[in-house]
C-alpha positions as CSV (number, residue, x, y, z in Angstrom):
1,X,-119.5,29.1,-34.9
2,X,-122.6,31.8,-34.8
3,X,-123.9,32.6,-38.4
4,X,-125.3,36.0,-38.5
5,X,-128.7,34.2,-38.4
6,X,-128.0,33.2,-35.4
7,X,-127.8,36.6,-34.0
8,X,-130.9,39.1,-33.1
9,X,-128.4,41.7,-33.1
10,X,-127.1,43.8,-36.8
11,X,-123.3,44.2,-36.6
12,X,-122.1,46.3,-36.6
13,X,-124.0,48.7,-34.2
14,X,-123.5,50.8,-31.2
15,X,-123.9,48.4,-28.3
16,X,-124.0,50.1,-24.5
17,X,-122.7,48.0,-21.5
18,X,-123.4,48.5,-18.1
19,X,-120.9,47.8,-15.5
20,X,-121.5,47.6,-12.0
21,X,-118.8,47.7,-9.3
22,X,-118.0,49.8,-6.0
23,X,-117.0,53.3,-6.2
24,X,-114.0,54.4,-6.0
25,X,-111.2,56.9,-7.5
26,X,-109.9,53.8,-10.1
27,X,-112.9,52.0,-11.2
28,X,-113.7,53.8,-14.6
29,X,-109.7,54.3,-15.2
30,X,-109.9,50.1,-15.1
31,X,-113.2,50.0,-16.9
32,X,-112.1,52.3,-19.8
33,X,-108.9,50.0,-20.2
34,X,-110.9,46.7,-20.3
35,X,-113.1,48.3,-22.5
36,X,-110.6,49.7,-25.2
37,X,-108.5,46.1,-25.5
38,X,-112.0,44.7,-27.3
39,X,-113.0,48.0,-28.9
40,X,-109.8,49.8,-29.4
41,X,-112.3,52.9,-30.7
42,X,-113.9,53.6,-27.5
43,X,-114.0,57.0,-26.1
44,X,-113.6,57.0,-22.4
45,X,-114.9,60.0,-22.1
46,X,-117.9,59.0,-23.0
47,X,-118.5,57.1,-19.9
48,X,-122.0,57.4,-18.6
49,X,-121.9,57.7,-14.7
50,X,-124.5,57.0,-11.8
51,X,-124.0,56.8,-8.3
52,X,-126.1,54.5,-5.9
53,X,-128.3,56.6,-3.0
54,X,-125.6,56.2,-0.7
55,X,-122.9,56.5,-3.4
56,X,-121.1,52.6,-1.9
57,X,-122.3,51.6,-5.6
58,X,-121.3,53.0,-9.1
59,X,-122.8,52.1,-12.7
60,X,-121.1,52.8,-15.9
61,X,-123.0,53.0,-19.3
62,X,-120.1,52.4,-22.1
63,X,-121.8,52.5,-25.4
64,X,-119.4,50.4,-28.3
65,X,-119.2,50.0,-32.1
66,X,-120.2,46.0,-31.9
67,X,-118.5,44.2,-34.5
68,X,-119.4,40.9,-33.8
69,X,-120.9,38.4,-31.3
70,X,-117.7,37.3,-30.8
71,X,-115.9,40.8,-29.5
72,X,-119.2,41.1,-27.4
73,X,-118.4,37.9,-25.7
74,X,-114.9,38.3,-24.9
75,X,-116.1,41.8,-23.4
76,X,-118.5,40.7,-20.9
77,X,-115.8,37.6,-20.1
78,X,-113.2,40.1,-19.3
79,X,-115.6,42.2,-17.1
80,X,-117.3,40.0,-15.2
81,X,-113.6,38.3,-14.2
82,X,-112.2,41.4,-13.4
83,X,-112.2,42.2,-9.7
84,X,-113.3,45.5,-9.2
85,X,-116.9,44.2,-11.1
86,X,-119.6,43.2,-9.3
87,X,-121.9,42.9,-12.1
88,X,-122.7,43.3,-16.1
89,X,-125.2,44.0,-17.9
């Protein structure tokens, strides 16, 4: 188990994540949905949105209240197996 030692991050803080994945009419819905089962406070509507120069690519910016190492984890498990992701950052 992680000690908050251990961690170079304060929790609870506001925490963005970026998710990569191709765009398409669905992809922030799905995002948004992942999101809100690890941080059930998330506003979707916050949702920062950038198309790639020949808008094949999107990136999402979704800033949560971190609570732990632990909810940050499970996050980034859940999006990088889901299979509209190609990548997280």
């Amino acid at each position: 188990m992680t000690t908050p030692k251990d961690s170079l991050i304060e929790y609870p803080c506001d925490f963005p994540i970026k998710v990569f994945g191709e765009a398409g009419p669905d992809f922030a819905q799905a995002i948004a949905v992942v999101v809100q089962v690890h941080a059930p406070d998330f506003d979707a509507a916050s949702i920062e949105m950038r198309s790639s120069s020949n808008a094949k690519y999107i990136s999402l910016t979704c800033t949560i209240r971190a609570t732990s190492r632990e909810q940050l984890d499970n996050l980034y498990r859940d999006l990088t197996s889901h299979p509209m992701v190609k990548m997280v950052l």
